[in-house]
C-alpha positions in Angstrom: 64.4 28.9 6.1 64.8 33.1 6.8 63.6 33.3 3.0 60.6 31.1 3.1 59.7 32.7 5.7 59.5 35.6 4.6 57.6 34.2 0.9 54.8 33.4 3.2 54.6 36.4 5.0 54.8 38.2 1.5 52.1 35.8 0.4 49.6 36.4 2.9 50.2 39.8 3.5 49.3 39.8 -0.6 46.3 37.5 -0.2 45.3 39.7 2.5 45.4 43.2 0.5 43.4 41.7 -2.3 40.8 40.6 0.0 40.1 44.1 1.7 40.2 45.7 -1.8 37.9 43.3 -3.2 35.6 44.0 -0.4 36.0 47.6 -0.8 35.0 47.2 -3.9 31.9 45.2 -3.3 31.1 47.5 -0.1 31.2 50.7 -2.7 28.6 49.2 -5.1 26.1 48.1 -3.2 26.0 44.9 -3.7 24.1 42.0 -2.3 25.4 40.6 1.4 27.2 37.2 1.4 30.2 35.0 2.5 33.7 37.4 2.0 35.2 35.4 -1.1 38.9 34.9 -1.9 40.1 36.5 -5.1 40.3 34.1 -7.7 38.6 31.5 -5.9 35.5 33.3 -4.4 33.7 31.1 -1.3 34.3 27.8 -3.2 36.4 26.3 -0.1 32.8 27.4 2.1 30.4 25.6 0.2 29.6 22.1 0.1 28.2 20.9 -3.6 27.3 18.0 -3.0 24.7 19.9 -1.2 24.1 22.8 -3.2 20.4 23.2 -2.6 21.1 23.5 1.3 23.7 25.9 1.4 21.9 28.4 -0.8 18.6 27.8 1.3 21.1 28.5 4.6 22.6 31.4 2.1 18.9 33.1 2.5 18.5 32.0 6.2 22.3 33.9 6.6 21.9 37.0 4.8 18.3 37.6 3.2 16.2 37.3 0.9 19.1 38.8 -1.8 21.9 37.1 -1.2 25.7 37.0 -3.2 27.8 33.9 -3.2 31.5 33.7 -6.0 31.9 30.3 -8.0 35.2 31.0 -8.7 35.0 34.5 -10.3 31.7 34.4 -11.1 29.2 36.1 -8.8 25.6 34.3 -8.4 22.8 36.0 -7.2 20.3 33.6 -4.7 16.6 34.9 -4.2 14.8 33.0 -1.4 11.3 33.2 -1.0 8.1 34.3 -2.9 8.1 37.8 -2.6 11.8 38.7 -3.6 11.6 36.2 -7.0 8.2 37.5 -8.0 9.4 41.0 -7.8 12.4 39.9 -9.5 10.8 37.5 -12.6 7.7 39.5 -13.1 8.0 43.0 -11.8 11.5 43.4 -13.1 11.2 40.9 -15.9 12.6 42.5 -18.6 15.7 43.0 -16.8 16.0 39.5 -15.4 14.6 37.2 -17.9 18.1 36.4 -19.7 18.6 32.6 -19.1 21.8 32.4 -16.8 25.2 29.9 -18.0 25.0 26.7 -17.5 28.5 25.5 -18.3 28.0 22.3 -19.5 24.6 23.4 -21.2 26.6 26.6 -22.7 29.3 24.2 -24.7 26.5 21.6 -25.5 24.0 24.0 -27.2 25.9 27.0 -28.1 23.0 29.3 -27.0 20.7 28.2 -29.7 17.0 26.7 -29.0 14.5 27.7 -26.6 15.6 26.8 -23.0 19.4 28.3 -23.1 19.0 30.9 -25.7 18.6 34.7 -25.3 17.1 38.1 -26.5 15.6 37.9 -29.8 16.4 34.3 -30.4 15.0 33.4 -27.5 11.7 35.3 -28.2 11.6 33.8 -31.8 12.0 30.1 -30.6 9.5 30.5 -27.5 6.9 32.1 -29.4 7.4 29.3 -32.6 7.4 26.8 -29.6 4.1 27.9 -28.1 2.1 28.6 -30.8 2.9 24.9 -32.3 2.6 23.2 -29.0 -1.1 24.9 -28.8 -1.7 24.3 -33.0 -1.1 20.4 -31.9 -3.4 20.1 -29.7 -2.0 21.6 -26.2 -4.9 22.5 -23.5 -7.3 20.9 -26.6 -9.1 17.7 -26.9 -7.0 16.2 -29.6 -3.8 16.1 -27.1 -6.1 15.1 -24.6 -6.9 11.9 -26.9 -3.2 11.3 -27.3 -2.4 11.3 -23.6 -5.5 8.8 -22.9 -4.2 6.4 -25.7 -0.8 6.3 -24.3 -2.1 5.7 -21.1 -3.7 2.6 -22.4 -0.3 1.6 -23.7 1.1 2.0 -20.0 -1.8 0.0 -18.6 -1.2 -2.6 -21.1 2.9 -2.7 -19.9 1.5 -2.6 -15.8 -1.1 -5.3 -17.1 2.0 -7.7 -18.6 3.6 -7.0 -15.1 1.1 -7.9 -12.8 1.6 -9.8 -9.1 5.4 -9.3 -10.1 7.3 -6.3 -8.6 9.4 -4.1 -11.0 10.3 -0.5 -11.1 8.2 1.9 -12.8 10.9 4.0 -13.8 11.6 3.6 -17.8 7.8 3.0 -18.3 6.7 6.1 -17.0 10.0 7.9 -19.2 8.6 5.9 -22.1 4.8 6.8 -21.4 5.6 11.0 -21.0 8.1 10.9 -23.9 5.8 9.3 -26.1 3.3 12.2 -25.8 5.8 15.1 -26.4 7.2 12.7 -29.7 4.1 13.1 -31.2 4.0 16.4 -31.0 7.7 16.6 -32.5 8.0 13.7 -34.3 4.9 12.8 -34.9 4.7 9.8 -34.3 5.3 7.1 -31.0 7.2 4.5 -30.7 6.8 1.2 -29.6 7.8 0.0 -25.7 10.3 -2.5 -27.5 11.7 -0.4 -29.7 15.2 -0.6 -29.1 16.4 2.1 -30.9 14.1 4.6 -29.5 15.1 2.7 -25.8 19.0 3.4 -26.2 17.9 7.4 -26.8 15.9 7.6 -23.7 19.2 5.9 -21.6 20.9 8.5 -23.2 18.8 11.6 -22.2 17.9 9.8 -18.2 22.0 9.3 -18.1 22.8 13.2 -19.3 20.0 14.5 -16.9 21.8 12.6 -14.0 25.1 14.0 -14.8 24.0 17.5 -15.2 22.0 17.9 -12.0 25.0 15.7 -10.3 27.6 18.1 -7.8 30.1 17.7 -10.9 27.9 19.6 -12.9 28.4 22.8 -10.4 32.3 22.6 -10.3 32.9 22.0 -13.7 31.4 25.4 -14.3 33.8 26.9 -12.0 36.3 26.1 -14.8 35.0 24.8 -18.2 37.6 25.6 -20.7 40.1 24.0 -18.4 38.3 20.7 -17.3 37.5 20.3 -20.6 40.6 18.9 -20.9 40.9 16.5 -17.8 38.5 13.5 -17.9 34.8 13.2 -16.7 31.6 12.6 -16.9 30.9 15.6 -18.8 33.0 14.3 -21.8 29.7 11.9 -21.4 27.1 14.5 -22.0 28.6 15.4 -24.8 29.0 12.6 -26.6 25.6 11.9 -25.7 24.5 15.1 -27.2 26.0 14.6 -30.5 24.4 10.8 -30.3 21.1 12.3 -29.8 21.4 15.4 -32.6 22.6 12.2 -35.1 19.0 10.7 -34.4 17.2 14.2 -34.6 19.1 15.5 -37.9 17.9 11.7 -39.7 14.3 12.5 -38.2 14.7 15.9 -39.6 15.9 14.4 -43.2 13.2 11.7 -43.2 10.5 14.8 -42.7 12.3 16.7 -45.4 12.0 14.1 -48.1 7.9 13.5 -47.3 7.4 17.2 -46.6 3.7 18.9 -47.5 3.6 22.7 -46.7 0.0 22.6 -46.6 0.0 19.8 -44.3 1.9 20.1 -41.3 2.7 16.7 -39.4 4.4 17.9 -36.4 6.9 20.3 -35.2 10.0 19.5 -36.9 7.3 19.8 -40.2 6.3 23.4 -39.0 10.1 24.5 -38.6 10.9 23.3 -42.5 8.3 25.5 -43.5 9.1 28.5 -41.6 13.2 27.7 -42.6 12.0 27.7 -46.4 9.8 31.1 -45.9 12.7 33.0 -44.2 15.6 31.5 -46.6 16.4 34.9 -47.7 16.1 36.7 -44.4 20.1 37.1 -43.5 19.2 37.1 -40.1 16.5 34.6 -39.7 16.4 32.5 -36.5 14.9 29.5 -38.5 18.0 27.5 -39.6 19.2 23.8 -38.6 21.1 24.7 -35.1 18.2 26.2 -33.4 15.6 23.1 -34.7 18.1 20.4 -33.3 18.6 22.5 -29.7 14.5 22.9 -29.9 13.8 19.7 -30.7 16.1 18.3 -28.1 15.3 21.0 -25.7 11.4 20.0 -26.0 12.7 16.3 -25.9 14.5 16.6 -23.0 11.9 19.2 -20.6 9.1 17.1 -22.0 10.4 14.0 -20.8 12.4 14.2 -17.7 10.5 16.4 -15.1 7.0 15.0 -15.9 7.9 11.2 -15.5 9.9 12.3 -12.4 7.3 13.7 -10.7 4.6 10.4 -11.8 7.7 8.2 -10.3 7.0 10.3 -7.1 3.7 10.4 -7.2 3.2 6.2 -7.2 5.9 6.2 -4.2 3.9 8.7 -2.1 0.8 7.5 -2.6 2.0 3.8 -1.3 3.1 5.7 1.7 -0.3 6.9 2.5 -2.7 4.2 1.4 -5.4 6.2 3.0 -4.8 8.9 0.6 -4.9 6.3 -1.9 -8.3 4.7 -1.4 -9.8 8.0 -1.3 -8.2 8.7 -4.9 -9.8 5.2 -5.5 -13.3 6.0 -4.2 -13.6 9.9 -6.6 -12.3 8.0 -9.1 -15.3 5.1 -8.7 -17.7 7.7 -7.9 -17.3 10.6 -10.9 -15.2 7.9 -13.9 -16.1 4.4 -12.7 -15.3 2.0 -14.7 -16.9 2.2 -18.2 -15.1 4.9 -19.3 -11.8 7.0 -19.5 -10.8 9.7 -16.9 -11.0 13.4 -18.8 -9.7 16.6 -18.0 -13.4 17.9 -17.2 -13.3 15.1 -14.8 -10.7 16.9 -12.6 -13.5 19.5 -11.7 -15.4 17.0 -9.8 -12.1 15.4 -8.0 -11.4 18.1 -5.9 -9.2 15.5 -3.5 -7.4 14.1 -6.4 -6.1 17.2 -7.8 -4.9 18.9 -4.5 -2.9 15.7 -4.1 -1.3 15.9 -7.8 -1.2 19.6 -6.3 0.6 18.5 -3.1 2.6 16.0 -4.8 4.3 18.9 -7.2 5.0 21.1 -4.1 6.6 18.3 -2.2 8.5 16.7 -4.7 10.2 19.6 -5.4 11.6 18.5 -8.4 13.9 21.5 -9.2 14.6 23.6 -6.1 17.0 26.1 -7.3 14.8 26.9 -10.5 16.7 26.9 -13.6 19.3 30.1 -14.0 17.9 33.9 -14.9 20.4 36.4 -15.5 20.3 40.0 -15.8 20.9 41.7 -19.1 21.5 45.0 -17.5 22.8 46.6 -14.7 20.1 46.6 -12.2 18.8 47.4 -8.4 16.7 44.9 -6.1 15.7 45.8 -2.8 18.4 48.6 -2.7 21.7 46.3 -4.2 23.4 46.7 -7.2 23.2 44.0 -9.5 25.8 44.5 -12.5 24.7 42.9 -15.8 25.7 39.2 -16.3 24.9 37.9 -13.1 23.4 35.0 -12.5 20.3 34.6 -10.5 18.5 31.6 -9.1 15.2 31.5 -8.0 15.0 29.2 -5.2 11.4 27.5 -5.5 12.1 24.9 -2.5 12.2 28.3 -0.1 8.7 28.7 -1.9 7.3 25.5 -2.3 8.8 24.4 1.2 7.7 27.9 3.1 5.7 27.9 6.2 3.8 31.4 4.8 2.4 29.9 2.5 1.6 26.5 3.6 1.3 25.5 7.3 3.4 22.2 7.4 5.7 22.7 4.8 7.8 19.5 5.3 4.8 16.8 5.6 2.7 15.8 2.8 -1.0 16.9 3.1 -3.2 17.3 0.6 -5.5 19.8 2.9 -2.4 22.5 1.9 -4.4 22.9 -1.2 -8.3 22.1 -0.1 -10.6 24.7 2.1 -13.3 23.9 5.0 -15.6 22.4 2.2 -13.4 20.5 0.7 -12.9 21.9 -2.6 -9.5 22.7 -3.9 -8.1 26.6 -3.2 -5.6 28.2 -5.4 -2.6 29.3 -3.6 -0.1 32.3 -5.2 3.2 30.4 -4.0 2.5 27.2 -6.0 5.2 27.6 -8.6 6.5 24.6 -9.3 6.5 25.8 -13.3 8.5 28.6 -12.0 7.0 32.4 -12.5 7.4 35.4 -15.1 7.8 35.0 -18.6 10.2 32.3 -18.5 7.8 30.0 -17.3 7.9 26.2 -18.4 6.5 26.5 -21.8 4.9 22.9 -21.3 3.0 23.4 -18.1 -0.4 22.9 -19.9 0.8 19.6 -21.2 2.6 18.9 -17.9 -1.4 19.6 -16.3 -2.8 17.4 -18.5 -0.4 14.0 -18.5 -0.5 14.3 -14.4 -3.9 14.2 -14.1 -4.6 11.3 -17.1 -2.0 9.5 -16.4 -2.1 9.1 -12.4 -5.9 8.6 -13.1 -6.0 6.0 -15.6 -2.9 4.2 -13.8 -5.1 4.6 -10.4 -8.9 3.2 -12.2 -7.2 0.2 -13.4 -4.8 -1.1 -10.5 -4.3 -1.4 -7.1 -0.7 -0.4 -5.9 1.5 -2.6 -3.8 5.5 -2.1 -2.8 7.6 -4.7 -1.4 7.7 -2.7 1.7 5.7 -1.2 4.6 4.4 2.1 4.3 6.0 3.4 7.8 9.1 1.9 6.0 8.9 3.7 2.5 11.6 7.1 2.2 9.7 9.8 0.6 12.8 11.8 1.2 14.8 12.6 -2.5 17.9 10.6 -3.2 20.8 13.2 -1.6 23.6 14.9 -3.2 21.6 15.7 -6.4 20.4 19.5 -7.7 17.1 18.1 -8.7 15.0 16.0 -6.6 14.5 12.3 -7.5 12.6 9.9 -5.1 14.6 6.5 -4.4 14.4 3.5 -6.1 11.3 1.2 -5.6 9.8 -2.1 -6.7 5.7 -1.4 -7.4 3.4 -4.3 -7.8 0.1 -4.2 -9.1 -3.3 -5.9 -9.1 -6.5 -5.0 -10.8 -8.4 -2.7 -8.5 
């Protein structure tokens, strides 16, 4: 018992001299305030992940604007509020534009494509990415065409389903996907097509997992869970699944390929993989088109169809909102024709609600992860190189500065006294600095057409009443998903 004893007393005693020289250490460089964490373990026992969003908000609340929490032994930077991530992303951006780890998107990807990759990769595949997003038709009529044609499709589904309630869900994902395959594939498939329907399941059931609690502790210790079952063993079976279908896309393109005719995407990366062939340290090589294909896949799919899922469940909350929707619509379209982006110009009311329904849903509060690629200074702390940062845009999209109920949904956030719709610097639901979502144009673009055309043609219904609907997201996630719902419709 006398030798136990004194093992603990040696134990804590040791526990207790590593904590003071870790804070020391910390208190010497400068940097950012936070919780005191535990060698080894950092403030994992303090923070709650199923609720990850929270406790970094209360991290900000706590300690500031700059704030430093441990995962295990990895420091993370938090940035709360407007000021702090502006002067982080775009006045400091060339130190903090690195993409931070995601574990489980580290071992998935390997740091290739455009969404997890860094320095000149990164530049390569984001410039190769914009400039074919725009050559196809991005902010141009000819996408504008596409995104009014699958629209139809999406009318004709709602059509099939009409005076019967079912869940919007997988349409919508269908619907957005089918715009950004076009671009990449060049070509859309068909709502039946089964194939094509397995793939989606595949991406909606990886996106779960990933923004899912598990995702943040299995990057406390990757190499280790690796080997202990989970649902990450999922993603990555998914992930090879899904680069099987893209590498038989990619062959199919090869064997019909025209350099001087360009199809799609994958089309425009052959060519620029058969100019740079003898470049030694070309970027243009079959890892980075599978992680960019998948990447575009993936963004193009997820966050857009999200946020149209939200929009139909807000908007049968507030059926007011909804009729006046209804009456621009009847007054500027009508009925003979199909909603166009010049349209959005005379629907002031409509577009501060797409507006409102971006800031509100929220869809990614913590931002995806920046690191910095130096060692660096913000508002007087040290930050070494290789931390990770998050911007937290639900202490921007949800702040009280900025917009004077924060927590309701009200279109007038983004109208003036006459009614017409009033840009506001803290709308950044794209995020800000020159990691911006490279598909916010096209994002623009399938809100507006879709919700329109969806809105010209029905009438919305739920199968409860609106002082009954939850426009609260479904808890314990890191990205904001309204809850499930059954939508009916009727022609309008």
């Amino acid at each position: 018992m006398e030798m136990a004893g004194i093992g603990t007393l040696l134990l804590i005693f040791t526990i207790t001299v590593l904590v003071t020289l870790w804070m020391r250490k910390r208190r010497k460089l400068g940097t950012p305030p936070g919780p005191y964490p535990l060698p080894l373990l950092g403030n994992i026992l303090q923070i709650d992940f199923k609720n990850i969003v929270n406790e970094f908000v209360q991290l900000g609340s706590r300690y500031g604007p700059v704030s430093m929490v441990h995962l295990g032994q990895n420091p993370v930077v938090v940035l709360n509020g407007y000021d702090v991530v502006k002067e982080a992303f775009v006045d400091n951006g060339e130190v903090f534009n690195d993409r931070g780890k995601l574990a489980i998107a580290e071992m998935a990807f390997k740091g290739y494509g455009v969404i997890f990759s860094n320095g000149e990769r990164w530049k390569q595949m984001r410039r190769f990415s914009l400039s074919t997003l725009r050559n196809f038709g991005m902010g141009k009529k000819s996408l504008e065409a596409r995104v009014l044609e699958e629209a139809k499709c999406l009318a004709e589904e709602f059509q099939k389903r009409r005076g019967v309630p079912f869940d919007p869900t997988f349409l919508l994902s269908l619907a957005v996907s089918n715009v950004i395959c076009s671009i990449v594939f060049g070509e859309r498939f068909d709502y039946e097509d089964k194939e094509f329907l397995s793939k989606l399941e595949l991406m909606q059931e990886s996106f779960r997992i990933v923004t899912s609690p598990w995702a943040q502790i299995f990057g406390l210790a990757p190499n280790l869970l690796m080997h202990i079952p989970g649902t990450h063993h999922k993603v990555f079976k998914n992930f090879d699944n899904l680069k099987e279908y893209v590498m038989e896309k990619v062959k199919l393109h090869q064997s019909t390929l025209d350099e001087n005719c360009p199809r799609d995407l994958i089309d425009c990366f052959l060519i620029k993989m058969e100019q740079e062939k003898d470049n030694p340290t070309t970027e243009f090589n079959y890892d980075n088109l599978f992680v960019t294909v998948l990447n575009l896949f993936f963004a193009g799919t997820e966050t857009t169809s999200t946020t149209l899922r939200y929009a139909l469940l807000i908007l049968l909350k507030y059926p007011d909102m909804k009729k006046k929707i209804h009456d621009e619509i009847d007054k500027v379209i009508g009925q003979s024709r199909c909603p166009t982006l010049e349209d959005r110009l005379k629907m002031p009311y409509t577009d501060a609600v797409i507006h409102e329904i971006q800031r509100f849903a929220d869809i990614v509060p913590l931002g995806l992860p920046h690191s910095t690629n130096q060692d660096t200074k913000l508002r007087g702390y040290h930050i070494p190189k290789g931390t990770t940062v998050f911007p937290m845009l639900t202490t921007i999209l949800k702040n009280e500065k900025y917009f004077k109920d924060p927590l309701k949904f009200d279109p007038g956030h983004f109208l003036d006294d006459q009614g017409n719709l009033k840009k506001n610097e803290a709308f950044i639901p794209f995020s800000i600095g020159k990691r911006v979502c490279i598909g916010e144009g096209l994002t623009r673009m399938e809100l507006f057409l879709f919700l329109t055309s969806i809105l010209q043609m029905f009438d919305l219904k739920c199968n409860m009443e609106p002082e009954d609907i939850d426009i609260s997201p479904v808890p314990n996630r890191g990205s904001n998903v309204p809850r499930p719902y059954m939508l009916y419709v009727n022609q309008h």
